[in-house]
N, C-alpha and C positions, 0 to 999 in steps of 0.2 A: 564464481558465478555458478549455479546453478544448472544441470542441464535437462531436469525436469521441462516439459514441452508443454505437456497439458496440466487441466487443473484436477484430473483425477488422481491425481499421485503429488497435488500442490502442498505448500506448508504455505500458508498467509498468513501475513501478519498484521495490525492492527490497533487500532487504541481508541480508547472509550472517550467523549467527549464531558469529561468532568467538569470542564471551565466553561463548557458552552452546553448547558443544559436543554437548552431547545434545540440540539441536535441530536439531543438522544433518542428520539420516536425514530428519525430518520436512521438511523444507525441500528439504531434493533434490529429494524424491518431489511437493511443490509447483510446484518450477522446471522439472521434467520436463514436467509437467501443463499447464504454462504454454506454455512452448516448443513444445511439440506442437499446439497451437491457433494460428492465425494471427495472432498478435502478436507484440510483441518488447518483451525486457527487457531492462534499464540498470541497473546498479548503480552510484548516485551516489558521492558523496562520504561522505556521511551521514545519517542520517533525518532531520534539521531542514533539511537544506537539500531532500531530497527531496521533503517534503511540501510545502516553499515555490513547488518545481518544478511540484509538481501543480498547485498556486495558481495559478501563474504563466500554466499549461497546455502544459508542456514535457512533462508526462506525463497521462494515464489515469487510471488507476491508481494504486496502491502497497499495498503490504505487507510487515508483517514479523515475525518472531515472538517477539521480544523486544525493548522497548525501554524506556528509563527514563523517568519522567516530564520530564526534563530531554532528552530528548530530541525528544522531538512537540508540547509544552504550548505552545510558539510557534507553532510551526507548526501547532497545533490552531485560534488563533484565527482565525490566516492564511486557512485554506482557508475557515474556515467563513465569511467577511468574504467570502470569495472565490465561495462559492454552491456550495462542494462538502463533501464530507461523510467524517468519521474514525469509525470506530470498534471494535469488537471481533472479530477472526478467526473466534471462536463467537459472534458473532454475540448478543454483549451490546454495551449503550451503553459509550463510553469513560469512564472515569475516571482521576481524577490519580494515576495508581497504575502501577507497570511491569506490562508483560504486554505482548499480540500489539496488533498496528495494521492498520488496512484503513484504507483510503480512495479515494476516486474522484472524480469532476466530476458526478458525478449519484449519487443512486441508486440507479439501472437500471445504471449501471456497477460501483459498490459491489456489486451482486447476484450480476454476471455474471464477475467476480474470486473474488467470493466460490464461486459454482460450479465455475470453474476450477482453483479450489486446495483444494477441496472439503472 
């Protein structure tokens, strides 16, 4: 995990909504927001290995605005094993269900992503 605090010195990571093309205006308008603050993003491979990156503390951060429950449910346990924390872009609890993902190495970072991409 991670011991970066703030998101000035964050690595966040990311994925572009290729199967769900009507989330891409919204996600631009996220990556700009993003980009504009002193941080930087990475676009992994895939969101399970991205959140295992989190885990790992290779990243920050992470978000994205659709993903399948086959896609984070490993990587759900991972972080949370790991002392960091996944959950809803609005800012509801995760469930085993597709929709948005957040997550961070704290939740003072989860917050401060979450403000970012507002």
């Amino acid at each position: 995990m991670s011991r970066v605090e703030g998101t000035h010195r964050a690595l966040i990571g990311t994925g572009f909504p290729f199967k769900t093309e009507h989330l891409l205006e919204e996600h631009s308008a996220q990556l700009v927001r993003v980009l504009a603050a002193p941080d930087d993003v990475r676009r992994g491979a895939g969101a399970a290995i991205d959140i295992c990156y989190l885990a790992e503390g290779r990243f920050e951060a992470f978000w994205e605005l659709f993903l399948n429950p086959w896609d984070f449910a490993a990587g759900w346990v991972i972080i949370e094993e790991a002392g960091g924390v996944l959950g809803r872009v609005e800012e509801g609890a995760l469930r085993l269900s597709s929709g948005t993902v957040i997550g961070a190495n704290s939740l003072a970072m989860k917050e401060a992503l979450h403000k970012l991409i507002g």
